[in-house]
C-alpha positions as CSV (number, residue, x, y, z in Angstrom):
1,X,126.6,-195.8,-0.1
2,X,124.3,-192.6,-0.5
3,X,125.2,-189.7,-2.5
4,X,125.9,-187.5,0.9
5,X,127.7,-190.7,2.2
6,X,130.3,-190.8,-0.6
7,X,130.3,-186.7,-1.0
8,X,131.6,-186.0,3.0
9,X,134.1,-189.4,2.5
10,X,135.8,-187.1,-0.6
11,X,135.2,-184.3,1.7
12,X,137.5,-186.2,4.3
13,X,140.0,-187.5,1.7
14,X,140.6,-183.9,0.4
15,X,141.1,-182.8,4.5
16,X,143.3,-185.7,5.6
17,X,145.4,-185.0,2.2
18,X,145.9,-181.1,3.2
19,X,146.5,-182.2,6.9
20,X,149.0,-184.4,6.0
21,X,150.8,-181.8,3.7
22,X,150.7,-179.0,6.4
23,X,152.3,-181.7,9.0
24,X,154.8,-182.3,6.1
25,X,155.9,-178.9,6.0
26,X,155.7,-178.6,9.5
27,X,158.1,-181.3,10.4
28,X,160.5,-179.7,7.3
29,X,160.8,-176.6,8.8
30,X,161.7,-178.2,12.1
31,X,164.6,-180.2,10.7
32,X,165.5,-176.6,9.2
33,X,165.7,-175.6,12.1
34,X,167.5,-178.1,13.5
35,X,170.3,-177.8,11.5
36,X,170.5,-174.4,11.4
37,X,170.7,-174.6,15.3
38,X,173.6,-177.4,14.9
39,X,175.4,-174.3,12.7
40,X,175.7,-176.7,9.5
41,X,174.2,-173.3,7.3
């Protein structure tokens, strides 16, 4: 693997990582929602 190969597969890594905290936080803040909507707050 070249040096531009392995730098845009960190590049990726470091992408899919945030993505996959923002769809996290996302789906927390639904099931907020959720119960806040059920009147359990």
């Amino acid at each position: 693997m070249d040096t531009d190969a392995a730098k845009e597969l960190e590049e990726l890594r470091e992408q899919n990582a945030r993505l996959k905290r923002l769809l996290a936080d996302a789906e927390l803040e639904k099931d907020a929602l959720r119960e806040i909507a059920k009147g359990k707050w």
